[in-house]
C-alpha positions in Angstrom: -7.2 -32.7 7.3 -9.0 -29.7 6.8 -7.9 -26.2 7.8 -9.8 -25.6 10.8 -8.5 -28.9 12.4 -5.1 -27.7 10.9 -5.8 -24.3 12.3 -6.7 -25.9 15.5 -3.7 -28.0 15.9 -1.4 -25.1 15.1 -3.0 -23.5 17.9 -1.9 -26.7 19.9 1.9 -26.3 18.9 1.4 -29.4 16.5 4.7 -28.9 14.9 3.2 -31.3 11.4 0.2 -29.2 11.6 2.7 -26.3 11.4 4.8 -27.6 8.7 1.4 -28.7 6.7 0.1 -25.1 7.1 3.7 -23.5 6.0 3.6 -26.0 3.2 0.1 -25.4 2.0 0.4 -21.3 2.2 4.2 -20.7 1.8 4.2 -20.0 -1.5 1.3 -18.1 -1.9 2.8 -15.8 1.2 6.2 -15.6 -0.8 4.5 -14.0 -3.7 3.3 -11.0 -0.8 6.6 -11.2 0.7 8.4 -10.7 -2.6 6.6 -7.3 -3.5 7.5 -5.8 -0.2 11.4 -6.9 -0.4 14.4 -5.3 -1.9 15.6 -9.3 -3.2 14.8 -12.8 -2.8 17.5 -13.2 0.5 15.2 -10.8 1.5 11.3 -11.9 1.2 12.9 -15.2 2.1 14.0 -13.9 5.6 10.5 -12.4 6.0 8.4 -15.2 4.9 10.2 -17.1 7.7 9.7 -14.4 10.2 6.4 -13.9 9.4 5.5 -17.7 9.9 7.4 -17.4 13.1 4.3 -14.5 13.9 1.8 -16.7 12.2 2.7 -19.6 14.8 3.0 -17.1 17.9 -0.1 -15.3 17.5 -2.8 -17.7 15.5 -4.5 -18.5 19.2 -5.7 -14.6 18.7 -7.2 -15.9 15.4 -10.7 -16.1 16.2 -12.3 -17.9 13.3 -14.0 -14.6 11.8 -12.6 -13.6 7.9 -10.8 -15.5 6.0 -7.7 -17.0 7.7 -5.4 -16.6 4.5 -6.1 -12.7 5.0 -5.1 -12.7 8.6 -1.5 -14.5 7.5 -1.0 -12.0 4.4 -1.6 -8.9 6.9 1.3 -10.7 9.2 3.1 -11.2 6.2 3.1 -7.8 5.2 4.1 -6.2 8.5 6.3 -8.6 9.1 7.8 -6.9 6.0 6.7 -3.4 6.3 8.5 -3.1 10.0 12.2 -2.4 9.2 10.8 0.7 6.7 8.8 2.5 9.8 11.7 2.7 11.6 14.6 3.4 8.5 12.1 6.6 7.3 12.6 6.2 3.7 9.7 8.4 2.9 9.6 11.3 1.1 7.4 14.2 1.8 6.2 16.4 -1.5 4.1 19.2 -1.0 0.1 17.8 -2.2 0.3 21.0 -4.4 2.8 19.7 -6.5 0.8 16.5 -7.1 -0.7 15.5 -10.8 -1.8 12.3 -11.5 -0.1 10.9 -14.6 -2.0 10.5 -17.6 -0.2 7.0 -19.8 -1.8 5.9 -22.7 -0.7 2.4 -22.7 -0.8 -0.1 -25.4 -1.1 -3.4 -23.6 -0.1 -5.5 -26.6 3.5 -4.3 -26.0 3.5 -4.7 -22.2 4.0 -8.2 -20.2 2.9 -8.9 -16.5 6.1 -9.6 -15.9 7.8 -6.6 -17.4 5.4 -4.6 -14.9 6.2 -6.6 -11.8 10.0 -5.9 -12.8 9.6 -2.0 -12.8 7.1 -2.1 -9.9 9.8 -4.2 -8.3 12.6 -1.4 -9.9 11.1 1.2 -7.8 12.6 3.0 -4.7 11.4 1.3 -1.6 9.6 4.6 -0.3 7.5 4.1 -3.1 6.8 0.5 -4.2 5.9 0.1 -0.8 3.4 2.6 -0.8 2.4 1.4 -4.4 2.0 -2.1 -3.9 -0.6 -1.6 -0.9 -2.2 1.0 -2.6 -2.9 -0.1 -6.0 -2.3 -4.4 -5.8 -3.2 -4.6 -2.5 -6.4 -1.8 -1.7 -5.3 -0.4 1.1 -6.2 3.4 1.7 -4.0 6.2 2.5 -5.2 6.2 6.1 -4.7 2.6 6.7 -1.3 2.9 4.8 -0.6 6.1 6.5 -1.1 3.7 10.1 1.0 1.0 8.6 4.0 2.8 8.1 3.8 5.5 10.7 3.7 8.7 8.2 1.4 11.1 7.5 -1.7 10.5 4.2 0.0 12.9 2.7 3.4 11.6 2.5 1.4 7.9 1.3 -0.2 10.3 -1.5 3.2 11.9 -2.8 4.9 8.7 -2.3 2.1 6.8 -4.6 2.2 9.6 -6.8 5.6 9.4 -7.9 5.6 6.1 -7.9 3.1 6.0 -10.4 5.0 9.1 -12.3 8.1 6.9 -12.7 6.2 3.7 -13.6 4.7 6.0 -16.8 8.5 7.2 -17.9 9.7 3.4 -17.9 6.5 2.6 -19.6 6.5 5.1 -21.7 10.2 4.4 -22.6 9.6 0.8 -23.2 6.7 1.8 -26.0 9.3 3.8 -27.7 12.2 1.3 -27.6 9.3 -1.9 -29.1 8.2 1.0 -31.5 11.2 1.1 -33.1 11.9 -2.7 -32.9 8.5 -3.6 -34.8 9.0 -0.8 -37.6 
């Protein structure tokens, strides 16, 4: 079956064209779900909420883009919600903002090692990270998402990416010594 007759009989309340399409994108959609969550229990509980969304609202998808983009956006507000309303944010003065200038040498550094410490960060900033920099969102948009101001998404980012360089930076140091 192809997606738009899957699509199509989703829209119908098929509940096999609904378990095809969860077992065809779930995992995928886990992977989003798992940068915007604090554990696994977590991005679990919003992959199924967010397919509960998916299944209430795909009669308002209307064909136009790419239907795997409309389910990741649901996916990550399904995942974004709870932080609008907890107001984990921090607000730094833009003044006090310097981007952070890392050196790194990629030969010691492992995807996963920078999933861990982008997954290590303070929610109030790996959210703010992850749609900035993985996902290419702007400050505006992010700013819209999560109900603060572009400046808060800025500082946020900003220290985000100021802790990233420390744990980097002490990671270099600690293999350093290891390969001597």
């Amino acid at each position: 079956m192809s997606l738009n007759q899957l699509i199509q009989n989703c829209k119908k309340q098929d509940i096999r064209a609904q378990e095809q399409l969860y077992r065809l994108f779930a995992n995928k959609l886990f992977a989003v779900c798992l940068k915007y969550s604090n554990s696994f229990q977590q991005a679990e509980d919003n992959l199924q909420d967010g397919f509960i969304t998916i299944f209430g609202k795909i009669k308002q998808y209307q064909d136009k883009g790419s239907f795997e983009g409309w389910m990741k956006r649901i996916m990550i507000n399904t995942a974004l919600q709870k932080y609008r309303k907890e107001r984990v944010f921090e607000i730094v003065n833009e003044e006090q903002l310097k981007e952070p200038e890392l050196e790194i040498d990629e030969d010691l550094l492992s995807v996963d090692y920078l999933l861990l410490i982008i997954q290590e960060l303070p929610e109030r900033y790996r959210q703010v990270f992850n749609l900035y920099a993985l996902d290419g969102y702007s400050h505006k948009e992010i700013a819209e998402m999560l109900e603060i101001t572009t400046g808060t998404s800025k500082s946020n980012l900003s220290r985000a990416r100021i802790i990233l360089k420390e744990k980097i930076e002490a990671n270099q140091v600690k293999m350093a010594r290891y390969s001597i």
